[in-house]
C-alpha positions, 0 to 999 in steps of 0.5 A: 737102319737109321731114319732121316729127319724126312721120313720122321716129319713124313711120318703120321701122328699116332695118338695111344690107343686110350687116347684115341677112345677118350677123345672119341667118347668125348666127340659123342657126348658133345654130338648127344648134348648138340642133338638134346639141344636142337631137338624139337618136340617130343612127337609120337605117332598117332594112334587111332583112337574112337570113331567110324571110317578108314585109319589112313591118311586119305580115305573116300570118307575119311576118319570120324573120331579121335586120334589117340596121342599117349593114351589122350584123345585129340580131334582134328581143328584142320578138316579136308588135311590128310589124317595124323598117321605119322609122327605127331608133336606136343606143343603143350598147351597153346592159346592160338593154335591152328590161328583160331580166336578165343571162342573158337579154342573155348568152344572146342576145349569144351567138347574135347575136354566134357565129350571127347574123352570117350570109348562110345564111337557114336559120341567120339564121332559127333565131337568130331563133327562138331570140333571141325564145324567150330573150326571151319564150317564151309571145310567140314560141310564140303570135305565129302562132296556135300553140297548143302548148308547142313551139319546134319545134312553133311554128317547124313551123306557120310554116315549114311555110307560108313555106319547107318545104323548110327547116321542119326544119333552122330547126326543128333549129338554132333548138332548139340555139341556144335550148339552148345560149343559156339555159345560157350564163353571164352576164359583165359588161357591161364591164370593165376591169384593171390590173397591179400590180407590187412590188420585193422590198426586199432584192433588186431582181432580185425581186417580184410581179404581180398582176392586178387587174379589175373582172370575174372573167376569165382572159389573157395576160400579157407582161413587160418587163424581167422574166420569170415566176420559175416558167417562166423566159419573159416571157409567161404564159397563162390568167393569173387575175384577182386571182391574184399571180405571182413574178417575176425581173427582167432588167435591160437593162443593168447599173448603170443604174436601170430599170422592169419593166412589162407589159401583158396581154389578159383575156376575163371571158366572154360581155357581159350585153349587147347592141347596142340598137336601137329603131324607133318603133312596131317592135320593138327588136332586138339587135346583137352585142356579143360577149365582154368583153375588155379590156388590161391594164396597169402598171409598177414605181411607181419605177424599181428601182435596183441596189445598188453598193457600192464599195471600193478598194485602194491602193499608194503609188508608193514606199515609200522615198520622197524628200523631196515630194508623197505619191503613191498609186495607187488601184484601185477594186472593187465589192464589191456590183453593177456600177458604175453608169452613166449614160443614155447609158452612161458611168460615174458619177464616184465621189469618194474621199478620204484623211487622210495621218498621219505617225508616228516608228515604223512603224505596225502594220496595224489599229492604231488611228488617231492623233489630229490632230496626227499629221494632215499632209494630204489627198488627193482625186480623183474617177472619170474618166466615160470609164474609171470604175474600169477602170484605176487612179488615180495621186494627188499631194498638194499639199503636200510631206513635209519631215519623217523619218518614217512617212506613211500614208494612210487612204482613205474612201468617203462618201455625203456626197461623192458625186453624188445619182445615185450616192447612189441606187445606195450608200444615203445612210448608205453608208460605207467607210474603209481600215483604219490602217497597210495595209503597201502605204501606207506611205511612209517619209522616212529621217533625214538621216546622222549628222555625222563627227567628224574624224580628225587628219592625222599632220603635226599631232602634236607630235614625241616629246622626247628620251630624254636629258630626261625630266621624270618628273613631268610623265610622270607627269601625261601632260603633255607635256614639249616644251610646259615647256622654255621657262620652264625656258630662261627661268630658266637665262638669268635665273640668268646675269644674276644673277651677271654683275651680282654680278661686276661690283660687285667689285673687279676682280682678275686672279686667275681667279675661282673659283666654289665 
């Protein structure tokens, strides 16, 4: 049989069965979360812990001792309520519980921490009596139907009834505890501290800490890196709050940045405070609580550096030196601190550099330095991280000395060529120059040896002239005889043929011709 469109929207909505589990899952977790949320504190019943009388909300003579919460005893800060049977709740550590002042709450944190924490019923029940008395005397005298002014006295009219043989030692203690407690001094409820360190600007080894609380307190404290400038040792005792001390630094290793921290345990007394416990419809009671301490700590703001600041000497390898590279040895020194190292120990590289000059005289040491057309090269190196300045450096230049003359170089010591880490140690406005014409940097190119002027041999002089032909006027002059014979010869011989032709233009004769 077929169904209406009626009885289809009549028909209830039926969800799968997986679906309807999923959804009731859900609707319990959200319960679970909603319970978790709204819960209040963790209770837990009270046990009876150490004492006299009757574990029972109300008694002819009540209950005189603790009540045991997780193993802890606590006491009762609320007298004539009915005891804490039921469920009890933690309310942690409370500075105003049961509307009591600080010394009150000091009072009983004192006895229910130095006292109570006890099997001895004798003990627990005279911090019993005392803890009520601090927190309302008029109650804890009258609760049992004692009309006198006496602690001791009201303690007798009870114990006298639940355990006589121990009335007067409850009696004796319970005074003394009430005594003691109503002198006690109020601290804080809590407190906490810090140490603060500062550097001395002109010496890193030195400084202060100070110690810095919330709280009035008094410890120890304990230094790295460091030690206390009166005694010489790392640790000081009954150190005060607010109080600053000296201190001197002893770095764990030289040339490497470092951090002076410490850490200390302070005491600012007794907490104005107890452990709180609350019963619905019972009394509130007090756990223990004990003194407030607390760790301090600090360290430097930025890690100490130690100054370094370098220097060199230098020698160049020869000072008659041959036509070619300049060559220097170069030695470092430190004339401030170590020579700064890494983390893992090794040698920071330190750059240097040198102008090298040449000059036609020797330069004299401290002069000043001439001007850049004396300039011929450079020089640079830098620092080996193996062997930083433990060994010297010999330096070559690239380029060649061609010229005579006097080279000298001039070695500096930049912050602006040197590695940021090394910047740290020297300053940013670090700098070091050798001085002009240091003797030991002093390269010296000879000039070439003059040319000889040649000597002649004796086979090249002309041979002396005859003693028998002088020529006094040439003698006379210095010129040399042997170099006029020639042209005299020459005119002898034309002279001849003169008079051959002359002869020979007259008539011939036999007669022997006659010259006159």
């Amino acid at each position: 049989m077929s169904r209406s469109a009626t009885d289809d929207a009549a028909a209830p909505i039926r969800l799968p069965v997986r679906r309807r589990a999923s959804a009731l899952f859900l609707a319990i977790v959200v319960i679970v979360i909603a319970i978790t949320l709204v819960a209040p504190s963790r209770a837990d019943a009270a046990e009876r812990g150490t004492g006299f009388g009757t574990w029972a909300p109300v008694s002819a003579y009540g209950w005189h001792g603790s009540m045991l919460v997780d193993g802890v005893h606590t006491y009762c800060i609320t007298p004539g309520a009915p005891a804490p049977t039921g469920r009890t709740a933690d309310h942690g550590i409370s500075g105003s519980a049961a509307g009591l002042s600080p010394q009150q709450l000091a009072g009983i944190n004192l006895l229910v921490t130095t006292y109570g924490q006890t099997a001895d019923p004798v003990q627990a029940a005279a911090v019993a009596w005392a803890v009520k008395a601090i927190a309302n005397r008029e109650e804890t005298l009258h609760a049992f139907g004692y009309r006198g002014d006496s602690l001791a006295g009201a303690i007798h009219w009870t114990m006298s009834a639940l355990s006589p043989q121990h009335d007067r030692a409850v009696q004796e203690r319970a005074v003394a505890y009430y005594d003691e407690a109503t002198r006690a001094a109020a601290g804080p409820s809590t407190a906490s501290g810090s140490l603060v360190f500062t550097t001395d600007a002109a010496d890193h080894h030195g400084g202060t800490v100070r110690v810095d609380t919330t709280a009035a307190a008094t410890g120890t404290i304990t230094l790295t890196n460091a030690v206390f400038a009166e005694s010489g040792l790392p640790m000081l005792e009954n150190a005060g709050s607010g109080s600053t001390y000296a201190i001197r630094t002893a770095p764990p290793a030289e040339g490497r940045p470092y951090t002076v921290s410490g850490t200390g345990r302070f005491d600012a007394g007794l907490a104005a405070a107890v452990r709180h416990f609350t019963t619905p419809g019972g009394q509130e009671t007090a756990g223990p609580v004990g003194r407030v301490q607390f760790e301090v700590s600090g360290a430097d703001a930025v890690p100490r550096i130690p100054p370094f600041a370098p220097a060199i000497t230098t020698r160049v390898a020869a000072r008659d030196a041959a036509r070619g590279p300049y060559v220097d040895e170069v030695s470092f020194t430190a004339t401030e601190g170590s020579w700064p190292r890494a983390d893992d120990g090794s040698y920071l590289p330190v750059t240097a550099s040198a102008i090298v000059y040449r000059t036609d005289t020797e330069p004299v040491a401290g002069s000043a330095v001439p001007g850049d057309e004396a300039i011929v090269g450079t020089l640079q190196f830098t620092t080996d991280s193996t062997t930083g300045p433990a060994a010297p450096y010999t330096v070559s230049s690239s380029w060649e000395m061609t010229t005579a003359g006097y080279y000298t170089a001039v070695w500096s010591l930049r912050a602006a060529d040197q590695i940021p880490s090394v910047v740290a140690h020297i300053g940013a406005d670090f700098a070091w120059t050798e001085r002009f014409g240091e003797p030991s940097q002093v390269a010296v190119i000879a000039p070439p040896p003059p040319v000889p002027t040649p000597t002649p041999s004796p086979a090249s002089e002309a041979p002396p002239a005859p003693a028998d032909a002088p020529l006094p006027e040439l003698a006379a002059t210095g010129t040399e005889a042997a170099s006029l014979r020639a042209p005299a010869a020459i005119a002898i011989a034309l002279l001849s043929l003169g008079v051959a032709i002359v002869s020979s233009r007259r008539p011939w004769s036999a007669a022997p011709l006659t010259i006159g």
